[in-house]
C-alpha positions, 0 to 999 in steps of 0.5 A, spaced: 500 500 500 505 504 501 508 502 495 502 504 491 501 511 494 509 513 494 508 511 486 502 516 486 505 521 489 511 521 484 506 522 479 504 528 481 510 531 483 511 534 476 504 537 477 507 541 483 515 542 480 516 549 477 513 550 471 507 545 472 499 546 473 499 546 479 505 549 481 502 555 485 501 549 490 507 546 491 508 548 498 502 544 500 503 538 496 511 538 499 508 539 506 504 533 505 510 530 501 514 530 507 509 528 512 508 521 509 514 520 506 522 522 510 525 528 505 529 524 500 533 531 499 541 532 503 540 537 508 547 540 504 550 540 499 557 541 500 561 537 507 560 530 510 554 529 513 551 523 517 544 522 517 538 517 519 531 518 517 529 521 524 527 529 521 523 534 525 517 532 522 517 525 526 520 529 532 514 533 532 508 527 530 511 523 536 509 529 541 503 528 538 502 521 539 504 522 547 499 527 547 494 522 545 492 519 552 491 526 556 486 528 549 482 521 549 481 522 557 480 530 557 474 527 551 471 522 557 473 528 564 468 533 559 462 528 558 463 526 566 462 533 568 457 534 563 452 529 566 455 529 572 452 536 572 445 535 569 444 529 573 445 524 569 451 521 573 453 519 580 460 519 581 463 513 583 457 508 579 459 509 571 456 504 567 459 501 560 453 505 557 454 511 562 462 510 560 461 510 552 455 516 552 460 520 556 466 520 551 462 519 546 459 527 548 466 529 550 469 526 543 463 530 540 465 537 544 472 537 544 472 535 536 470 542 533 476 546 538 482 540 534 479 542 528 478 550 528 486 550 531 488 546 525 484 549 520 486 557 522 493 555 524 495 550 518 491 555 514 496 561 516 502 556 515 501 554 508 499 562 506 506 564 509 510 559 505 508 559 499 508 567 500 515 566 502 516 560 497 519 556 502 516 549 505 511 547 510 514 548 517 512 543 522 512 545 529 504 548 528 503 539 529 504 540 535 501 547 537 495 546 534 494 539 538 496 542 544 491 548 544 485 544 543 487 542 550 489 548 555 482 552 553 476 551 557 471 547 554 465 552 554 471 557 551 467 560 544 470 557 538 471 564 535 475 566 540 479 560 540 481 562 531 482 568 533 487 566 539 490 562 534 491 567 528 495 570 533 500 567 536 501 564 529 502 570 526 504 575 533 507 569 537 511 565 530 511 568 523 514 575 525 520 572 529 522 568 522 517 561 524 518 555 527 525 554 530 526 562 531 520 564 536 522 566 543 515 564 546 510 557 546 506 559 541 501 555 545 501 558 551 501 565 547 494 563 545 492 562 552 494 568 555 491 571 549 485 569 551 486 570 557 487 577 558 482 578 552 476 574 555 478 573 562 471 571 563 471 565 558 478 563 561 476 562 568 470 562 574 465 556 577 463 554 570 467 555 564 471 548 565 465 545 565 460 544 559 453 546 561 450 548 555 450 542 548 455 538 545 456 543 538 455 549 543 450 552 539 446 554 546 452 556 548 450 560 556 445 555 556 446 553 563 443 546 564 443 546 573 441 553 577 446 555 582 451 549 578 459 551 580 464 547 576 470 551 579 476 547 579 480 545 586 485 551 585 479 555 583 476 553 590 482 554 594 484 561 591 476 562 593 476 561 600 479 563 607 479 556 610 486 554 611 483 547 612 479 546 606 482 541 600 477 540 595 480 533 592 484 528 595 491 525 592 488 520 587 481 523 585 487 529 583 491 524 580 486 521 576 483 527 573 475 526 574 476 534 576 474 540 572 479 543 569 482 544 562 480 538 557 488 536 557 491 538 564 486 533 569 489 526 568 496 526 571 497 519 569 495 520 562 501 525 563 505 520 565 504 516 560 505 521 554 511 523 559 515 516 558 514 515 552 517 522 550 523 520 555 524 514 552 525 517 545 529 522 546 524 528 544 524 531 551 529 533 556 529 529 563 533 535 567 528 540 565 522 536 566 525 533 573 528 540 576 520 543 574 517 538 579 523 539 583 522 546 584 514 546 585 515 542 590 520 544 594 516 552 593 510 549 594 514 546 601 516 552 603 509 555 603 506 550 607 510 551 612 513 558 613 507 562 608 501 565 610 494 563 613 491 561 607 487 555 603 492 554 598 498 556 601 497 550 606 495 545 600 501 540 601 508 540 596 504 533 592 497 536 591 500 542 587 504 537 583 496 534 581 493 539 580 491 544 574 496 545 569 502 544 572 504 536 570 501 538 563 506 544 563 512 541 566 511 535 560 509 538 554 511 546 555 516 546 559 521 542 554 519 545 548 526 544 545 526 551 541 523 555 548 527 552 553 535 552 555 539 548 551 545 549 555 545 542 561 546 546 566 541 551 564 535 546 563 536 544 570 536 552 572 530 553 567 527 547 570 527 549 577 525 557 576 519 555 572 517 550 578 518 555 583 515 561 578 509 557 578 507 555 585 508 562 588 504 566 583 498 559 585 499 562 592 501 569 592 495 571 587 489 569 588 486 572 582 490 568 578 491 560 582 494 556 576 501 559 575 504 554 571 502 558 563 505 565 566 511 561 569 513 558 562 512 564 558 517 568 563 522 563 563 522 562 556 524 569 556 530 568 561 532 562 558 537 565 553 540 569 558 540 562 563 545 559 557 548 565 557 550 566 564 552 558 563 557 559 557 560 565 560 560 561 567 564 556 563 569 560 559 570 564 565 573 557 570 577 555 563 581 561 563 582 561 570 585 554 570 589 555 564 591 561 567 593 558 572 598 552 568 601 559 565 603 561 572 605 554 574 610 554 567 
């Protein structure tokens, strides 16, 4: 079959070389060349070169195979908490007919977010390339996957193409496309949305789908006095310094309101080994995240103000919201981050420690993680900097110091 297809793709080809029909479109027939087939193409003309048939393309599709667990159980969470919210639904007695009706409702309601991202931003991708005459870049593979899974399922579809357009043209176009953006382009349309709509982006039911599956009746709420605010969101709310929403194991497995990727920290995990064993993302960075919240998070419990999510224990805050979805996912985003060794470990670190203080210390905004990630993908360049220097100074110092010993 592979064979068959490779051979009608050879006899399009000329089609979309220069001087065919349909040459006007060979940005597109090359994006889709390269995403079927490995390039056949030398990445240079002149000098040795080794290679293997692992490109960027298959890089970013292996990101989104990982991302695959966290989706199917977002696509089940969005249908447990909508019937868990009009009754239909008890928590803790899921039949197989309740269990298939809920990821059925939930595939049906996160579907049309997967396809706007994709439409707008591969749209804008293939109108930059064949403009600028260059092929199809591949990082949106991956951006476009991920935005569908950090925006509040209620979120309007508009504004989701509207956050989209810009942080592929704001956030990754204007800075020359993939390879060259400073920041995730993701977590740019995030926080678009978040500053543009912060209604949409945060309260006691946008996390939940109260209205019907498509969103046609959207604002539509299905239960009178309903609240779907997340366990952070109820933290950040109240004064009660004993008050935990959720244990452990209940955070653990996701069954939360929340954004549809972020809740299931084991299908995180997953996503997490499988990116680890491959390569693709950096065990030092995603490590000293974890690191960093936690000793933070420890601090605060002990030594911080009376409030509820200030004495949220260290573990809690590593289940929680977005945090293991942001240390896995974002955090190693291997164009955004450190790229020194050294510097992932600090990178990493910050991020953890950025993230649980903004959680604690602003109860306007109890996530932290997306704000953490954006300011140390700033400072990541001044960390591999720092770390460089760091070395050149210690070589010339021993160097030296063998002078002064001759």
């Amino acid at each position: 079959m592979f064979k068959r297809l490779y051979k009608k793709v050879e006899e399009l080809r000329p089609l979309f070389a220069e001087g065919g029909k349909l040459h006007a479109f060979h940005s597109l027939f090359d994006g889709f060349d390269t995403f079927l087939f490995t390039p056949s193409t030398p990445a240079g003309k002149v000098g040795a070169q080794i290679h293997d048939g692992k490109d960027s393309k298959r890089t970013m599709i292996m990101v989104v195979m990982a991302l695959v667990p966290a989706l199917l159980f977002g696509m089940y969470n969005v249908g447990y908490q909508h019937f868990l919210a009009t009754g239909e639904l008890v928590r803790g007695s899921v039949t197989c007919d309740l269990f298939w009706k809920a990821f059925g409702f939930g595939f049906l309601a996160v579907l049309p977010y997967i396809l706007v991202s994709y439409i707008v931003g591969l749209g804008i991708e293939f109108t930059v390339a064949q403009w600028k005459k260059e092929e199809i870049q591949e990082g949106f593979l991956v951006t476009g996957f991920i935005i569908p899974l950090i925006v509040p399922i209620d979120t309007p579809l508009w504004m989701v193409a509207l956050a989209v357009a810009f942080a592929v043209i704001f956030a990754k176009e204007v800075f020359g496309g993939t390879g060259y953006n400073i920041w995730n382009v993701a977590l740019i349309a995030r926080v678009f949305l978040f500053f543009a709509y912060p209604t949409h982006m945060s309260g006691d039911s946008v996390f939940v789908r109260t209205s019907g599956t498509w969103g046609w009746d959207e604002g539509k709420t299905l239960v009178d006095g309903f609240s779907g605010a997340t366990p952070l969101g109820q933290l950040a709310t109240t004064s009660d310094a004993t008050l935990i929403p959720v244990d452990f194991w209940t955070a653990f497995n996701g069954l939360i309101p929340g954004s549809v990727g972020e809740t299931c920290c084991w299908a995180i995990l997953l996503g997490a080994c499988l990116l680890l064993t491959t390569g693709v993302a950096s065990w030092k960075t995603m490590l000293s995240v974890f690191a960093g919240g936690a000793i933070t998070a420890w601090l605060f419990n002990a030594f911080g103000p009376d409030t509820a999510i200030a004495h949220l224990p260290w573990y809690m805050h590593l289940v929680l919201g977005g945090f293991a979805f942001g240390a896995v996912f974002m955090a190693t985003d291997p164009v955004t981050s450190a790229r020194t060794e050294t510097g992932k470990w600090i990178y990493g670190f910050l991020i953890g420690v950025v993230a649980i203080v903004v959680r604690v210390l602003n109860p306007g905004y109890p996530e932290g993680m997306m704000l953490a990630i954006l300011l140390m993908n700033t400072c990541a360049p001044l960390i591999d900097w720092c770390v460089v220097q760091s070395n050149i100074n210690k070589r010339m110092k021993r160097s030296q110091k063998k002078e002064v010993a001759l």
